[in-house]
N, C-alpha and C positions, 0 to 999 in steps of 0.2 A: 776162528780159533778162540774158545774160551777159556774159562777157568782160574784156579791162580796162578799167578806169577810170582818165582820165588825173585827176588832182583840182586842182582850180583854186584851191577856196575851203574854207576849214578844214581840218581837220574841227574842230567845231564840237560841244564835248561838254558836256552838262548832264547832274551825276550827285549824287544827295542823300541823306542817311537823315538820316531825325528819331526813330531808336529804336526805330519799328513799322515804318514802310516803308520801301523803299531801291530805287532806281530809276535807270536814265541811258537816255541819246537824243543818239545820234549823228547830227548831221547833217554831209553833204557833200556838196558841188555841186562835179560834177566832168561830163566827156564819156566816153560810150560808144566802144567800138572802132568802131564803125560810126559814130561822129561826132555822135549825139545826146546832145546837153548834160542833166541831170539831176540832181535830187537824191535822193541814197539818206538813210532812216531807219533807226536800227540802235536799238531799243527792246530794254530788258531790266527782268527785272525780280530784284532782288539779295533781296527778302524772303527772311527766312527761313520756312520752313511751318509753320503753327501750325493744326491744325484748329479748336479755339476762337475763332479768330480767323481764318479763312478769307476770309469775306467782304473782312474791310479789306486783306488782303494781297495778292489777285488784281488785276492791273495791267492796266485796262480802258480807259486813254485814253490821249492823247495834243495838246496841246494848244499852241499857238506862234503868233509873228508873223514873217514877213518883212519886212525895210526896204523892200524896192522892191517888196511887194505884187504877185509875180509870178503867173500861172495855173498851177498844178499840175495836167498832161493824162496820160489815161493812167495811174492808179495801180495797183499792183499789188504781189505780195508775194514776193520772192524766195527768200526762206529761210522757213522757219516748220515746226518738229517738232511735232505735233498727238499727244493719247494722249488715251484715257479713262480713266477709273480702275471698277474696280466690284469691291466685295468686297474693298479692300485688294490689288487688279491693277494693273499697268498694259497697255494693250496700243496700242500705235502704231496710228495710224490713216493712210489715204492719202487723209483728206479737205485740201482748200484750203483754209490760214488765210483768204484772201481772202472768201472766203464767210460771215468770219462779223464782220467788221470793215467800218466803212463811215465814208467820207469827206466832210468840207465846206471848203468853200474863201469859204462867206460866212457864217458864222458873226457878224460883227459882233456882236461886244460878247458874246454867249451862249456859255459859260455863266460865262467868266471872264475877261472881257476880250479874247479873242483871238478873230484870223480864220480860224485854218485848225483843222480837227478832225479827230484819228484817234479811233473807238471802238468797241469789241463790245459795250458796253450802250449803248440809245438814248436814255436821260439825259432822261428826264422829254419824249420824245418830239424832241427837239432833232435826233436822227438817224433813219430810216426808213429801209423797203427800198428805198428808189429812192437813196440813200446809198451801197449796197454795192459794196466794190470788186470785188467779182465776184457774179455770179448763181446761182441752180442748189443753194444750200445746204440742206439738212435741215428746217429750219425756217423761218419767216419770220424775217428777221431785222433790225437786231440785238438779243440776245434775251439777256436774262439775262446771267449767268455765262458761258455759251457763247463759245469762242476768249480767253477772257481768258488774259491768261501769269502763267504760274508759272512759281516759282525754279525756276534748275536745281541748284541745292545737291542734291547725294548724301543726304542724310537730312532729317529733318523733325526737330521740334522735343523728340520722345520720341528722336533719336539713328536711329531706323529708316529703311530706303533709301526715294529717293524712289518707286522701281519699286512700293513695298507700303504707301503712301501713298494714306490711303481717304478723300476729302472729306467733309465733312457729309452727313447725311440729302438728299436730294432732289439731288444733284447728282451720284450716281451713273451712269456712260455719258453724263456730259456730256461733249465733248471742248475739252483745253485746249491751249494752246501751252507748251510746256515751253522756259523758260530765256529766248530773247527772238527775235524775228525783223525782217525786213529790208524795209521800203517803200519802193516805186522810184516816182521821178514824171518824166515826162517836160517838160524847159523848152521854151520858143518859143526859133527860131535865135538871135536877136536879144537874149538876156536877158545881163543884165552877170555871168557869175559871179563874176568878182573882186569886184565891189564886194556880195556877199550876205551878210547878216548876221543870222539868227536870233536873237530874243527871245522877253518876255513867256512864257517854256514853264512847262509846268503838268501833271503827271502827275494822273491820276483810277483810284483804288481805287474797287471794289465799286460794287455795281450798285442800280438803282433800289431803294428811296427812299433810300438810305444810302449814294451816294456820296459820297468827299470829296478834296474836289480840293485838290493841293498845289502853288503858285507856285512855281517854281525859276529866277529876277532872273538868275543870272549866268550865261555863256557862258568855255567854255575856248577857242579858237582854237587849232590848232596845227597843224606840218607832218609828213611822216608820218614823219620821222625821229623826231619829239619823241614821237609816239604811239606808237613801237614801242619804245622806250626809259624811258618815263617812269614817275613814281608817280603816279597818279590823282588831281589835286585836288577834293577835295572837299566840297561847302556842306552845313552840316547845319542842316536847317530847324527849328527847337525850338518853333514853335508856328503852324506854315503850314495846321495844319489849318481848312477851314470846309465847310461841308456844303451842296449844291445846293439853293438856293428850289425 
């Protein structure tokens, strides 16, 4: 889905570090050039790369409320740079982030209070292939490590680029999402988007059994003048960490 968007409602920015991870999620509820009303997701993820610490810094969910509990139809992934790493490589891939991320819209209450879910790990089974925002992926999914995002920072934590950046053991030609990409949902005619308002968001590090999900309470609202001009406020969570039952 391309084109312009006219934007009605925020954007709507939630962006955190608590010292290991660092994360934001853009949301906006705006109309398509062809007139279909929608909300875009703009997920990034700001860690920095530390292979000792891989697992906690790979940015594997996505988690939130809407005020008016609307249906999110149609999702899919408009941006998303994909690479594998092997042997200290990188080499871009032309597979579909979509494929490796999968969605819920009735989550009630699982896995942290919220109802709607993005993830590429399936979190103690909470997500399944019947979840995926697209079909047709490599593996069953969602699976592991696989399509999580990583920083786009130019070097990793020894100072080395990220292009020669070798993950741990065992996740070698896994493919990631580098730096952050973009979820489109389509809304019903009828949906108020002036009055939308996101909460309740929750970013999830690292994959089964050692996920840990981080609450991020507050919301920026702003107009796109303020966005293209501003400094980024920002919440820093100092002890948001807790680890999935």
């Amino acid at each position: 889905m391309t084109g312009a968007v006219t934007v009605r409602a925020g954007p709507q920015l939630f962006d955190f570090s608590n010292g290991t991870q660092s994360a934001s999620a853009l949301f906006t509820f705006g109309v398509e050039a062809g007139g279909q009303k929608t909300l875009r997701i703009v997920l990034t993820n700001t860690t920095g790369v530390n292979t000792a610490d891989f697992g906690h810094r790979l940015l594997t969910g996505l988690y939130f409320d809407i005020n008016t509990v609307p249906a999110l139809l149609n999702g899919t992934v408009d941006n998303g740079l994909m690479a594998t790493f092997n042997d200290g490589g990188q080499t871009n891939t032309s597979l579909d982030p979509a494929q490796f991320w999968a969605f819920r819209q009735d989550l009630n209450s699982q896995p942290n209070g919220q109802q709607y879910g993005l993830a590429s790990a399936g979190l103690f089974d909470v997500f399944g292939p019947s979840d995926m925002l697209a079909s047709g992926g490599p593996l069953p999914q969602p699976d592991g490590a696989d399509g999580g995002i990583l920083t786009a920072s130019t070097s990793d934590a020894s100072g080395d680029p990220i292009a020669d950046f070798a993950p741990p053991s065992g996740h070698f030609g896994k493919p990631f999402v580098l730096g952050s990409m973009e979820f489109v949902f389509e809304l019903a005619g009828g949906f108020d988007l002036d009055g939308a308002v996101v909460g309740n968001v929750a970013f999830a590090f690292g994959t089964d059994p050692d996920i840990i999900l981080i609450p991020v309470p507050l919301a920026f609202p702003m107009g796109l003048a303020g966005l293209a001009g501003m400094v980024i406020l920002r919440r820093v969570v100092r002890s948001g960490q807790r680890r999935a039952a």
